[in-house]
N, CA, C and O atoms as a printed pandas DataFrame, in Angstrom:
     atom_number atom_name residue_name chain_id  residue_number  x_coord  y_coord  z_coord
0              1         N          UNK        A               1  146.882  200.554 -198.411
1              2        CA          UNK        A               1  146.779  201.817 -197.702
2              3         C          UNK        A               1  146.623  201.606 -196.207
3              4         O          UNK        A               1  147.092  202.430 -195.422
4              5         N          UNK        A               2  145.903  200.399 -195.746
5              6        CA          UNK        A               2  145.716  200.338 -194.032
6              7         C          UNK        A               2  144.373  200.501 -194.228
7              8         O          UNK        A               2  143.726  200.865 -195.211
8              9         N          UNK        A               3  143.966  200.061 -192.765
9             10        CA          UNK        A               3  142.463  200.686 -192.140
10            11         C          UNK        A               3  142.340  201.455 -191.373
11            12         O          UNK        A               3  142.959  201.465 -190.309
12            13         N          UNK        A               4  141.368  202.428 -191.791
13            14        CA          UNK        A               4  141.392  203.319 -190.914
14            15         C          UNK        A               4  139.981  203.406 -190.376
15            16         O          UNK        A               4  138.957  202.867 -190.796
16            17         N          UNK        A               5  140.227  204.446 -189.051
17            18        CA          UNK        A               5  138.595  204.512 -188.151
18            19         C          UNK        A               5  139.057  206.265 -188.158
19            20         O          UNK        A               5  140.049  206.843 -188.603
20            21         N          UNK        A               6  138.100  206.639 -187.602
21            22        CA          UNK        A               6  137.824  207.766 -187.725
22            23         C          UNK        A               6  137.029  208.199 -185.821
23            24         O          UNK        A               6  136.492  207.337 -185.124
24            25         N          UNK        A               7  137.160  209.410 -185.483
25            26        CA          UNK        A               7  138.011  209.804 -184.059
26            27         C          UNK        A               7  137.298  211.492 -183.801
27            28         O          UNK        A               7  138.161  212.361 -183.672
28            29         N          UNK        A               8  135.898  211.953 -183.726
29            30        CA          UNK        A               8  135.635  213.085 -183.024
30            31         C          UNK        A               8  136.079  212.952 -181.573
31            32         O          UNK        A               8  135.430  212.262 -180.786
32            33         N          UNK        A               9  137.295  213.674 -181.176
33            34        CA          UNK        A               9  137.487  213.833 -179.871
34            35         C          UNK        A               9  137.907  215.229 -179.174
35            36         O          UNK        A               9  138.081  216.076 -180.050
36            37         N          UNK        A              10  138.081  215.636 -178.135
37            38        CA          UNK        A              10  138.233  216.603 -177.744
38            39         C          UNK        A              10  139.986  216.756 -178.069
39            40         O          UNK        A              10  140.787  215.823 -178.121
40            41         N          UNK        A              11  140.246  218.087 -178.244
41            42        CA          UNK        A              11  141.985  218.841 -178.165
42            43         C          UNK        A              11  142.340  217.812 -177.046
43            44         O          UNK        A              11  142.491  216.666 -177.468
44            45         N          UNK        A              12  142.451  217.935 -176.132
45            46        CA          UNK        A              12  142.948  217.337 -174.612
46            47         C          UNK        A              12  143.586  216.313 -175.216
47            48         O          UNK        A              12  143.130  215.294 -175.734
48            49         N          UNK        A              13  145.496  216.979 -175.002
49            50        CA          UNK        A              13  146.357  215.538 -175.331
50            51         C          UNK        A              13  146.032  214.250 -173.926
51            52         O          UNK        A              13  146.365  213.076 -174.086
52            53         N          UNK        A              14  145.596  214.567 -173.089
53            54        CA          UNK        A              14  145.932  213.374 -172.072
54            55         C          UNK        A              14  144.822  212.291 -172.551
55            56         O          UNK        A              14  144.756  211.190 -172.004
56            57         N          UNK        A              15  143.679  212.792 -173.941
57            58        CA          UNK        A              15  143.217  211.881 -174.592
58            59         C          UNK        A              15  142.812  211.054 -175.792
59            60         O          UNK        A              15  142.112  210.140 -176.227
60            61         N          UNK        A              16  143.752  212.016 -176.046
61            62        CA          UNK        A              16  144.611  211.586 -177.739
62            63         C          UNK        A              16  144.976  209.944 -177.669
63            64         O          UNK        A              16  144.132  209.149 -178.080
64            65         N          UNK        A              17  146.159  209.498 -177.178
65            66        CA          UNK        A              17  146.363  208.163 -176.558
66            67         C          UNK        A              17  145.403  207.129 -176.446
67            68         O          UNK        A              17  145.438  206.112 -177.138
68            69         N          UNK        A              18  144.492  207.384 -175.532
69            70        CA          UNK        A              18  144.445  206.329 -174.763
70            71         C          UNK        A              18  142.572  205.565 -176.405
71            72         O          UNK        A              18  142.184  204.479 -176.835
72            73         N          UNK        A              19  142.126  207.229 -176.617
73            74        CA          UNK        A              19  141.365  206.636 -177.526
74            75         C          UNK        A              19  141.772  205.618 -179.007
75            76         O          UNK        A              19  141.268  204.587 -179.455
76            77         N          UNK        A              20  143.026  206.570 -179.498
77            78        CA          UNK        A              20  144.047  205.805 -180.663
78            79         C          UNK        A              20  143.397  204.561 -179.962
79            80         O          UNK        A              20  142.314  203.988 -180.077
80            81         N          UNK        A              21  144.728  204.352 -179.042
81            82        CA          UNK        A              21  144.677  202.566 -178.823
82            83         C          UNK        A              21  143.856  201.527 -178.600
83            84         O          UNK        A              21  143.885  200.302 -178.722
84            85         N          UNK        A              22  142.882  202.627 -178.126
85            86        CA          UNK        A              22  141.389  201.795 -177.962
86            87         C          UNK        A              22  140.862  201.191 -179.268
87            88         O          UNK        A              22  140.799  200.012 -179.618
88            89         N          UNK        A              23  140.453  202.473 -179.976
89            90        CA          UNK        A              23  140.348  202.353 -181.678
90            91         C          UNK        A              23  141.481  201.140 -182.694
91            92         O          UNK        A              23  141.206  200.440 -183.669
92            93         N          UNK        A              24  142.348  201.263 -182.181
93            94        CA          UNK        A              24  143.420  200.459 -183.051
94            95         C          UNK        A              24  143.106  199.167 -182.739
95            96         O          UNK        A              24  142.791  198.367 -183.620
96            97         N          UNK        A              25  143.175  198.776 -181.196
97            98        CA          UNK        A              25  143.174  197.250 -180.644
98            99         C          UNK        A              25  141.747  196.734 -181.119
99           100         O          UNK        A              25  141.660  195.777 -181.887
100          101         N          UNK        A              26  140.456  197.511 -180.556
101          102        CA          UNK        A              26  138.964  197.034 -180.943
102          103         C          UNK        A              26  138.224  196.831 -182.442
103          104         O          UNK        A              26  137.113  196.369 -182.704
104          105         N          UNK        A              27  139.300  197.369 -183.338
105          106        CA          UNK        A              27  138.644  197.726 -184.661
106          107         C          UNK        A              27  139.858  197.284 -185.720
107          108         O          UNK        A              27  139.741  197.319 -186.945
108          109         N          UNK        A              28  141.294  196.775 -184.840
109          110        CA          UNK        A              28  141.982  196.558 -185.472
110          111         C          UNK        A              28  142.743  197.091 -186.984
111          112         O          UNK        A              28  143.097  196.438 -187.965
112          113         N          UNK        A              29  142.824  198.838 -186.627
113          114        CA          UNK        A              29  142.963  199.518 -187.284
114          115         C          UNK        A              29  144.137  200.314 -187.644
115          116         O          UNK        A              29  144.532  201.126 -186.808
116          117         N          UNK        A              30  144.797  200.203 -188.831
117          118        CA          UNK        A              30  146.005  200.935 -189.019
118          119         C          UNK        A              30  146.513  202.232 -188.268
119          120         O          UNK        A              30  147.541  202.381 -187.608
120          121         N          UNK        A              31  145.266  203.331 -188.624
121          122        CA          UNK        A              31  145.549  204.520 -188.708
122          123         C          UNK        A              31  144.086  204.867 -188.011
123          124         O          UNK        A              31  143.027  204.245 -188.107
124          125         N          UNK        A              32  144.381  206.021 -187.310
125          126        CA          UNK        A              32  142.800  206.726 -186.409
126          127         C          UNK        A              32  143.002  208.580 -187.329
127          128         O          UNK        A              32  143.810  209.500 -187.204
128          129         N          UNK        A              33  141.966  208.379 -188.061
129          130        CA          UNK        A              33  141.824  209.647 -188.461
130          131         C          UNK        A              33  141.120  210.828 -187.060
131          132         O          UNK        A              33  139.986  210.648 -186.616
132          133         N          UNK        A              34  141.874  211.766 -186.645
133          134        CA          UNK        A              34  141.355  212.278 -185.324
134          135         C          UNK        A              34  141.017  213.622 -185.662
135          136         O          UNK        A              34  141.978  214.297 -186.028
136          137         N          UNK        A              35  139.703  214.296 -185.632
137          138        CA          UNK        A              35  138.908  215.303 -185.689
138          139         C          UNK        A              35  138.736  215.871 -184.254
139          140         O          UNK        A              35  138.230  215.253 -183.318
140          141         N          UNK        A              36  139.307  217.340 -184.204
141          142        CA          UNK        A              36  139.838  217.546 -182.496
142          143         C          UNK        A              36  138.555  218.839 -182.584
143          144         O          UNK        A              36  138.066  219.345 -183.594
144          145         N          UNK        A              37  138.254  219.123 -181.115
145          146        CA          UNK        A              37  137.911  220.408 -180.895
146          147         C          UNK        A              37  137.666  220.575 -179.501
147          148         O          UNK        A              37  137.437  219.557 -178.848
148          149         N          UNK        A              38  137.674  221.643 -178.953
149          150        CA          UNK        A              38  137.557  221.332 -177.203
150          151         C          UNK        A              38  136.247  221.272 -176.581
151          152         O          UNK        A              38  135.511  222.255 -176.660
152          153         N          UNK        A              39  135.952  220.438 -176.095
153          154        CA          UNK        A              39  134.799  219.992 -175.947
154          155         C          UNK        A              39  133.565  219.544 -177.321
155          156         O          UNK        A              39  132.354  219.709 -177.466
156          157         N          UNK        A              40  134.295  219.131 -177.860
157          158        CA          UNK        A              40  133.339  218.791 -179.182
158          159         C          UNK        A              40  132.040  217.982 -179.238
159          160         O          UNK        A              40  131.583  217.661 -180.335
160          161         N          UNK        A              41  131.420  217.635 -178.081
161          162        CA          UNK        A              41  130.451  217.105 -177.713
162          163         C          UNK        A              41  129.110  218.584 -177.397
163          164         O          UNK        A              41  127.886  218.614 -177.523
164          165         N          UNK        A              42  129.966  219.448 -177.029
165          166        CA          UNK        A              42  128.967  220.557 -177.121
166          167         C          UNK        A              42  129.166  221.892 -178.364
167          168         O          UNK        A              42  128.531  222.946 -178.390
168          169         N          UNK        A              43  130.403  221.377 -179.468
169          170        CA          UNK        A              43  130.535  221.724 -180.656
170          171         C          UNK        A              43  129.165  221.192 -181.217
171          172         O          UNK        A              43  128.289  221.980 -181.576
172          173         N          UNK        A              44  129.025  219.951 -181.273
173          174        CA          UNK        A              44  128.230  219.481 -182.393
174          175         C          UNK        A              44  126.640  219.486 -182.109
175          176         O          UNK        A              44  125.897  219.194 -183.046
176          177         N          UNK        A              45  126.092  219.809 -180.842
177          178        CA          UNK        A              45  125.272  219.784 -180.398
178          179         C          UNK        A              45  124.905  222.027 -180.573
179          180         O          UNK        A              45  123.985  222.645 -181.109
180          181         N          UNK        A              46  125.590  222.284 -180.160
181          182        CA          UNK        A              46  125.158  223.602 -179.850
182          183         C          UNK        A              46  126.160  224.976 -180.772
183          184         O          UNK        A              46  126.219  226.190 -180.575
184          185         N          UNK        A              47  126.826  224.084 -181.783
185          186        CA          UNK        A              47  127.867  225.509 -182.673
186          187         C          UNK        A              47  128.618  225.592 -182.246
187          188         O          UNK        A              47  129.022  224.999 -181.246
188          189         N          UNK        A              48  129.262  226.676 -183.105
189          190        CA          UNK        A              48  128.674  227.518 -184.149
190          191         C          UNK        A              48  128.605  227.063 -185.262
191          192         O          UNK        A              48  129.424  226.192 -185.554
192          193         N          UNK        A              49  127.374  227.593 -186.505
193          194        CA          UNK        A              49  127.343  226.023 -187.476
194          195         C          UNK        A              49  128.688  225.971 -188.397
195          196         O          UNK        A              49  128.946  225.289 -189.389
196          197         N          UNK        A              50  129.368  226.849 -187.767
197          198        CA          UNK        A              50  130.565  226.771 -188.722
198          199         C          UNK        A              50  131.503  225.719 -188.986
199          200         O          UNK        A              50  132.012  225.309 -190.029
200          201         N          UNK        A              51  131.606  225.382 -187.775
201          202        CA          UNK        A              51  132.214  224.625 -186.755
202          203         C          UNK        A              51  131.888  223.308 -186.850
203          204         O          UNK        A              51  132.657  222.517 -186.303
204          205         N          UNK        A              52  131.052  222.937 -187.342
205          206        CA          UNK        A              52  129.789  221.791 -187.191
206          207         C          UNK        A              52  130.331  221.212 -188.703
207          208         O          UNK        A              52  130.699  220.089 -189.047
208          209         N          UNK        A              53  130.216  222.415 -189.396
209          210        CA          UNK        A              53  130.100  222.003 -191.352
210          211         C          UNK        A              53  131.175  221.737 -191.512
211          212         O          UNK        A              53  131.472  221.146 -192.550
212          213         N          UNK        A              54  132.502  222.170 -190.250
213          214        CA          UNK        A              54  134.439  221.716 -190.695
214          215         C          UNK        A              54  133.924  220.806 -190.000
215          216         O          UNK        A              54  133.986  219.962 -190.894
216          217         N          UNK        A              55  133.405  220.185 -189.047
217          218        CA          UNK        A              55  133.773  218.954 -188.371
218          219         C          UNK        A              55  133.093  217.631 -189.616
219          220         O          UNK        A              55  133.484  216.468 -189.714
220          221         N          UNK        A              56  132.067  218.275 -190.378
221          222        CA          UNK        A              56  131.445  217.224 -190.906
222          223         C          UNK        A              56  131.877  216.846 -192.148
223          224         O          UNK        A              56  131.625  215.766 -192.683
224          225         N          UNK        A              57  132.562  217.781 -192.626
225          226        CA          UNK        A              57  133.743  217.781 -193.965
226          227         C          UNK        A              57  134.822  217.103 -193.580
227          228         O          UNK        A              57  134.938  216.085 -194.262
228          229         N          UNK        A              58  135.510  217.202 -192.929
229          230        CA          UNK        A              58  136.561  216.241 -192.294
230          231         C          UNK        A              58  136.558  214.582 -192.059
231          232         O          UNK        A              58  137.425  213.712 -192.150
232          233         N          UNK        A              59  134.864  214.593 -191.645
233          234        CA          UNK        A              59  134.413  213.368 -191.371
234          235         C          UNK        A              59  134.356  212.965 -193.031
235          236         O          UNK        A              59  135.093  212.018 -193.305
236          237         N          UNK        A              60  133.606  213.530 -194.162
237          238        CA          UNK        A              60  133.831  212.870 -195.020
238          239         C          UNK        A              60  135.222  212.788 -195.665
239          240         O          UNK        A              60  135.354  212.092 -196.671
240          241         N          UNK        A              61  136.145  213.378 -195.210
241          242        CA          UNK        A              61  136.964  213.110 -196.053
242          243         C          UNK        A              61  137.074  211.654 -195.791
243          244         O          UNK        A              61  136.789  210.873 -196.699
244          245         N          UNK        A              62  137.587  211.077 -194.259
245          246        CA          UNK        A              62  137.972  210.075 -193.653
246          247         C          UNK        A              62  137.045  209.177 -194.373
247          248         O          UNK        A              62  137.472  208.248 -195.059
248          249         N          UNK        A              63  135.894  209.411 -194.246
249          250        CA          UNK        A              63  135.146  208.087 -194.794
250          251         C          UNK        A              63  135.270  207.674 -196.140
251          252         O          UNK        A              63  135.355  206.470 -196.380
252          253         N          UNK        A              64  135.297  208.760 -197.327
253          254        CA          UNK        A              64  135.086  208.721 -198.682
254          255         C          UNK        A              64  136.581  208.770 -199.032
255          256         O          UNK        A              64  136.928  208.085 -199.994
256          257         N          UNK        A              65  137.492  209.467 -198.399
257          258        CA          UNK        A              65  139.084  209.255 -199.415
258          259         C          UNK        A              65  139.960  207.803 -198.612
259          260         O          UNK        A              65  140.792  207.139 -199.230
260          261         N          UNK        A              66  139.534  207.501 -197.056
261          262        CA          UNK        A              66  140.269  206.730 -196.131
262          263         C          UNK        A              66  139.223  205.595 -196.273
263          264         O          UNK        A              66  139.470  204.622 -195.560
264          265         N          UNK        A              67  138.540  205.540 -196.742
265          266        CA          UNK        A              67  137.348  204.218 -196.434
266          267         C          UNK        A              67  136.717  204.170 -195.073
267          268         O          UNK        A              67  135.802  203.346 -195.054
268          269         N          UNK        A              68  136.943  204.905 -193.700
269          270        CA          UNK        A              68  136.561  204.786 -192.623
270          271         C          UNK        A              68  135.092  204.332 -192.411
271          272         O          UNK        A              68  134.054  204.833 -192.841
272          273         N          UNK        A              69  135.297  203.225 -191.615
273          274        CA          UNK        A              69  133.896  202.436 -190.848
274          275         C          UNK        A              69  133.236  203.036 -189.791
275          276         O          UNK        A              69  132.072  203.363 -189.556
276          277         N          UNK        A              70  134.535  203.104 -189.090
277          278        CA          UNK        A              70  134.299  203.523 -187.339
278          279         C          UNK        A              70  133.935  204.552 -187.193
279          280         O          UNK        A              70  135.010  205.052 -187.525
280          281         N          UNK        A              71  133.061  205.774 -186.878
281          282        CA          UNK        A              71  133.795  206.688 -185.879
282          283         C          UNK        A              71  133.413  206.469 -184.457
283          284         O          UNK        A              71  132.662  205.594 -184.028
284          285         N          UNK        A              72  133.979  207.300 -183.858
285          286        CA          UNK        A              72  134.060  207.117 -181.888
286          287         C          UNK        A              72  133.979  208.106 -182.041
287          288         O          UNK        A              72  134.645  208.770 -182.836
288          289         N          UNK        A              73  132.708  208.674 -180.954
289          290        CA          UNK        A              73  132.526  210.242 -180.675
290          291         C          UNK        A              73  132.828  210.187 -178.737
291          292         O          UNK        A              73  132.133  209.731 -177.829
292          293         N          UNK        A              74  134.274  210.932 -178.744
293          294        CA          UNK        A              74  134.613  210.603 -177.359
294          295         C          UNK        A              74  134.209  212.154 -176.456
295          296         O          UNK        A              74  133.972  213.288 -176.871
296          297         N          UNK        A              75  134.265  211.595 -175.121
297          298        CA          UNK        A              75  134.409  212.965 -174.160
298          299         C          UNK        A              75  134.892  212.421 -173.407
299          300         O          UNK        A              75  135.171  211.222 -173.429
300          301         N          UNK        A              76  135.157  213.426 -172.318
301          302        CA          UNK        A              76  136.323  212.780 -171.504
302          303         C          UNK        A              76  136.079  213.591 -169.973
303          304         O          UNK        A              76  135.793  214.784 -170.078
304          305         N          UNK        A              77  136.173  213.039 -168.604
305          306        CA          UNK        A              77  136.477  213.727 -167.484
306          307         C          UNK        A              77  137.137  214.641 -167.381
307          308         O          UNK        A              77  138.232  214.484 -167.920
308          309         N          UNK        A              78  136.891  216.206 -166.611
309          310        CA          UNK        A              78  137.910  217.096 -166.201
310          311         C          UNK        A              78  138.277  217.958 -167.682
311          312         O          UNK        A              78  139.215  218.747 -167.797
312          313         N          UNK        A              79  137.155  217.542 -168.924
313          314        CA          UNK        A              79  137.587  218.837 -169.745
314          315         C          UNK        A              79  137.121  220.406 -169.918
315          316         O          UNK        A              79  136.058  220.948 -169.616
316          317         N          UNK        A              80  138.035  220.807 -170.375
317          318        CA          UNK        A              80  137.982  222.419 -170.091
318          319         C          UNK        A              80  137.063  222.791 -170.837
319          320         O          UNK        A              80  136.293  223.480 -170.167
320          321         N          UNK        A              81  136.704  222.697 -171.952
321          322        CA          UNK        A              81  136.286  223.037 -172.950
322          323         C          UNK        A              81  134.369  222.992 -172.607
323          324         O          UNK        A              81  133.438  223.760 -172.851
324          325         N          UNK        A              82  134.507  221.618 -171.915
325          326        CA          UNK        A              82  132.952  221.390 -171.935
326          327         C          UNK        A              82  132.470  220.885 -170.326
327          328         O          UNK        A              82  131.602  220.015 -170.247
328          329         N          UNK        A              83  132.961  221.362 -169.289
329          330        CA          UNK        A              83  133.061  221.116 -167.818
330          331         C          UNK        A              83  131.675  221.014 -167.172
331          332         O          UNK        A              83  131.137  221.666 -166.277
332          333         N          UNK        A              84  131.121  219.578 -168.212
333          334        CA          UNK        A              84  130.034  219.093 -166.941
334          335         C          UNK        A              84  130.075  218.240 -166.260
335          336         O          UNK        A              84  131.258  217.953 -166.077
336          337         N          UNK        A              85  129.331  217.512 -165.647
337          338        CA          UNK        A              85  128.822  216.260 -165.238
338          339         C          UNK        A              85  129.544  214.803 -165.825
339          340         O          UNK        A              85  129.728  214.685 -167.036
340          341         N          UNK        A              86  129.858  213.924 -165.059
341          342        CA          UNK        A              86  129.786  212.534 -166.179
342          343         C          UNK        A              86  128.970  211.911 -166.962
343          344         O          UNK        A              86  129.109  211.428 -168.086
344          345         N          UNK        A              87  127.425  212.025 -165.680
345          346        CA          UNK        A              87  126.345  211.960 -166.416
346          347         C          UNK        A              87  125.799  212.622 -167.786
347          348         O          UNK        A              87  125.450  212.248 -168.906
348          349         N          UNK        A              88  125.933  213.871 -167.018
349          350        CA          UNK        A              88  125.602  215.068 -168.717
350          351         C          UNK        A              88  126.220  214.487 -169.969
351          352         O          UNK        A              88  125.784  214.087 -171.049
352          353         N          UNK        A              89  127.246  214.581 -169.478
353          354        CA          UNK        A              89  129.041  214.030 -170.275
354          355         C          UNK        A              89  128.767  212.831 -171.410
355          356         O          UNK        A              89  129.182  212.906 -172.566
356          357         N          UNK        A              90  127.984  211.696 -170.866
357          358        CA          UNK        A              90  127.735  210.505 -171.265
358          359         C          UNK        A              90  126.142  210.879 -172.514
359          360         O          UNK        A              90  126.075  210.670 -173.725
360          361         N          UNK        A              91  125.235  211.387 -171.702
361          362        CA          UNK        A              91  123.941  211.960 -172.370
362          363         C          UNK        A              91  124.267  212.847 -174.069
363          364         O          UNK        A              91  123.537  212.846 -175.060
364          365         N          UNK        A              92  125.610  213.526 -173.872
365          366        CA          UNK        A              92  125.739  214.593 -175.031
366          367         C          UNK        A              92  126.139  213.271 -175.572
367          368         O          UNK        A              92  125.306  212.639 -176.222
368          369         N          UNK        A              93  127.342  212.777 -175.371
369          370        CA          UNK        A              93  127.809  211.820 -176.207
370          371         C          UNK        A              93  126.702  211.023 -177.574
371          372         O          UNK        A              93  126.694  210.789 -178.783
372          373         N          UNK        A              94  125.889  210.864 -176.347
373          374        CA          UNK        A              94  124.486  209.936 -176.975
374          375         C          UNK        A              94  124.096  210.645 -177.795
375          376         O          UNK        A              94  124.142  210.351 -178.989
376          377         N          UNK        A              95  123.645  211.691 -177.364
377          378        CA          UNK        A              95  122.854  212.924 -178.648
378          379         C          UNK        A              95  123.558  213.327 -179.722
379          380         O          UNK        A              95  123.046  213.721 -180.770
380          381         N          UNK        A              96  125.082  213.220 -179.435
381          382        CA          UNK        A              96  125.605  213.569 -180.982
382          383         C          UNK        A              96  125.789  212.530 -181.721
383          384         O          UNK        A              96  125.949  212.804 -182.910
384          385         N          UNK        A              97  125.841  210.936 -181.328
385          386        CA          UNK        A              97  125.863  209.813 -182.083
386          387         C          UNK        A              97  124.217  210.285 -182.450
387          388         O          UNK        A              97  124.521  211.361 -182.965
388          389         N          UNK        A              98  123.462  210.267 -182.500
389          390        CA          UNK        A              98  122.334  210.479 -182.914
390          391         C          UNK        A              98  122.146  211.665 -183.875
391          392         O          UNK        A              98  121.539  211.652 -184.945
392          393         N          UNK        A              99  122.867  212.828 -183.210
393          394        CA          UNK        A              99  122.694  213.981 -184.599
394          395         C          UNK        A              99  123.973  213.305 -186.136
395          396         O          UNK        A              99  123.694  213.269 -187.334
396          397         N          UNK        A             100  124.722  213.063 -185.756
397          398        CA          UNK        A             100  125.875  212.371 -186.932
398          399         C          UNK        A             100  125.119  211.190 -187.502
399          400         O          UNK        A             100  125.306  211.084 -188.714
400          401         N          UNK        A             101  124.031  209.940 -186.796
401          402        CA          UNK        A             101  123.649  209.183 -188.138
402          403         C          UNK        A             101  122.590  209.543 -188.870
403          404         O          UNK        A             101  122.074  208.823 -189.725
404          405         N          UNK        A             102  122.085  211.093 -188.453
405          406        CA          UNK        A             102  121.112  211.927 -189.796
406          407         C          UNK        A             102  121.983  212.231 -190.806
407          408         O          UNK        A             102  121.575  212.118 -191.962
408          409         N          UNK        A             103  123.377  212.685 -190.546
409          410        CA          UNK        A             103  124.365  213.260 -191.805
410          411         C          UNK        A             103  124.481  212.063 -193.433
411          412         O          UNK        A             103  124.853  212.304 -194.582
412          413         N          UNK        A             104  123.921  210.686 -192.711
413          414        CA          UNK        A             104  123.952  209.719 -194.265
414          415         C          UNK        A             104  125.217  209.091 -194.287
415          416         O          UNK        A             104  125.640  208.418 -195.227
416          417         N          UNK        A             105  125.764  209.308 -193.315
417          418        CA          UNK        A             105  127.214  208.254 -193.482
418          419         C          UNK        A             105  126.838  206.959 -192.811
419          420         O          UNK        A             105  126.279  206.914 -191.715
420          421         N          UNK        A             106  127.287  205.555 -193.771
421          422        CA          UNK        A             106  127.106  204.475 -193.470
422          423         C          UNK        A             106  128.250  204.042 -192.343
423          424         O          UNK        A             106  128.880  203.042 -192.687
424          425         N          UNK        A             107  128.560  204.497 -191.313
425          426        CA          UNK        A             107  129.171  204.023 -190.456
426          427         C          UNK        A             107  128.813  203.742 -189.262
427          428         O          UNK        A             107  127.875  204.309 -188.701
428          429         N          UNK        A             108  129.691  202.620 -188.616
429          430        CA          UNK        A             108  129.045  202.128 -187.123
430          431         C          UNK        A             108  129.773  203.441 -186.013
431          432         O          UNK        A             108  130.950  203.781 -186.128
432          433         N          UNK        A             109  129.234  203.785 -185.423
433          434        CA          UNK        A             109  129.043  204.884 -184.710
434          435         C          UNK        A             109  129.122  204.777 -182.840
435          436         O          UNK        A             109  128.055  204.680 -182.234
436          437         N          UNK        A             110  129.975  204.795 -182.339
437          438        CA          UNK        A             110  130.520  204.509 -181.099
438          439         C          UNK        A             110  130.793  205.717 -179.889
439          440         O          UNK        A             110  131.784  206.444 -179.963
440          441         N          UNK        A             111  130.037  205.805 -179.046
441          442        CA          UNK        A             111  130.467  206.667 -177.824
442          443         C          UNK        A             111  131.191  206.420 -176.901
443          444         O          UNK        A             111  131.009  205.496 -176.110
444          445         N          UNK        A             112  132.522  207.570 -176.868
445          446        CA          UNK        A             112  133.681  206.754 -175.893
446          447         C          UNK        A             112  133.335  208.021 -174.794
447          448         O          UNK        A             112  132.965  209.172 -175.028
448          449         N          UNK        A             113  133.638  207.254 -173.363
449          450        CA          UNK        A             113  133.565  208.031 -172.407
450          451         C          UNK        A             113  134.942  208.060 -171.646
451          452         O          UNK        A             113  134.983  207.115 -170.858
452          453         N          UNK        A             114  136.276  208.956 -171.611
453          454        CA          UNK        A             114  137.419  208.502 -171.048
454          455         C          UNK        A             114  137.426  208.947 -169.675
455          456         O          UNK        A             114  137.550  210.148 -169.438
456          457         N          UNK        A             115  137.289  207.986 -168.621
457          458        CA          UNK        A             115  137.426  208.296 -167.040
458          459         C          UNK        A             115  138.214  209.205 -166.017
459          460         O          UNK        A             115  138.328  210.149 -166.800
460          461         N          UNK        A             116  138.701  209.551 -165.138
461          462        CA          UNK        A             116  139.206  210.369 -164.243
462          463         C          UNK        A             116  140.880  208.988 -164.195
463          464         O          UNK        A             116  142.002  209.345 -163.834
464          465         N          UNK        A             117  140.678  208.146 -164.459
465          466        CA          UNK        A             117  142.057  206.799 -164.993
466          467         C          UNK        A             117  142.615  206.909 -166.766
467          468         O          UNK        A             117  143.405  206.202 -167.392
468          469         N          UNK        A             118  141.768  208.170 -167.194
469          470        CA          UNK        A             118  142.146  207.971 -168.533
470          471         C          UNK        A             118  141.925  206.553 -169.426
471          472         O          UNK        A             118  142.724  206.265 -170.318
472          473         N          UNK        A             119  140.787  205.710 -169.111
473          474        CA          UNK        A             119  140.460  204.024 -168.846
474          475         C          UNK        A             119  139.209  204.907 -170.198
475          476         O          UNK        A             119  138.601  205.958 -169.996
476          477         N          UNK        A             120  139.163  204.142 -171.352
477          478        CA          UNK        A             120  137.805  204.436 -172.457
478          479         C          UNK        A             120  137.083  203.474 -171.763
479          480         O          UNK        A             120  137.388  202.383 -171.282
480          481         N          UNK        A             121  135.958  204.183 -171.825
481          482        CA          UNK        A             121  134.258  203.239 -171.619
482          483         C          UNK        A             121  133.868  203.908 -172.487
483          484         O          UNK        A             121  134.081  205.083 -172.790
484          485         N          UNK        A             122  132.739  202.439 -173.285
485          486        CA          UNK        A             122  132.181  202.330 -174.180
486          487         C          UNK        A             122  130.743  203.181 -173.605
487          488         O          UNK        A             122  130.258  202.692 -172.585
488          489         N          UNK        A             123  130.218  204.090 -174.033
489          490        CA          UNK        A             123  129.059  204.662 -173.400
490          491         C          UNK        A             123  127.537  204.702 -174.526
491          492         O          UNK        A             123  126.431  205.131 -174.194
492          493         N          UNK        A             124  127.807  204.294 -175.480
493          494        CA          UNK        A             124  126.466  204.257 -177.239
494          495         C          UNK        A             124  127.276  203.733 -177.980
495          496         O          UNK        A             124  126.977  203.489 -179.149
């Protein structure tokens, strides 16, 4: 079937790309299962819980039908969805790797931060 990782990232195609490849090259992974929403760093932190319970169903599918290890919870510079700070930017990141390893999934858990170069930094 392949390996797969698994991919909370924001809608924003200009960062669709650059996380895949990050994910593929570092984890050496077939396939990136990608869970989109705009600004999903302040989805998972602040709602609606609707929103929260599709993002976290999705996640199991990836893990329990795809085997997924990885996920990467990314944000990114200049998005619309969630238009703060880099700093802030980097801080949510942190807090939702932290609210996702209460959910009980045995996975290693990664914060991507994508730059104003579209360049991933590793940020948790």
């Amino acid at each position: 079937m392949g390996k797969f990782v698994t991919a909370i990232n924001c809608m924003d195609g200009r960062v669709q790309e650059p996380v895949i490849k990050w994910l593929k090259e570092t984890y050496k992974a077939d396939y990136v299962d990608m869970i989109t929403e705009a600004g999903p760093n302040k989805i998972l932190l602040y709602g609606p819980n609707e929103t929260i319970e599709a993002i976290k169903e999705k996640l199991k599918i990836s893990y329990e039908k795809h085997g997924s290890k990885v996920l990467a919870i990314a944000g990114h510079y200049d998005c619309a969805g969630y238009p703060v700070s880099r700093e802030k930017k980097i801080g949510k990141i942190k807090h939702s790797i932290e609210l996702i390893q209460t959910w009980g999934l045995e996975m290693e858990i990664v914060g991507l931060y994508i730059n104003e170069n579209w360049e991933v930094e590793v940020v948790g």
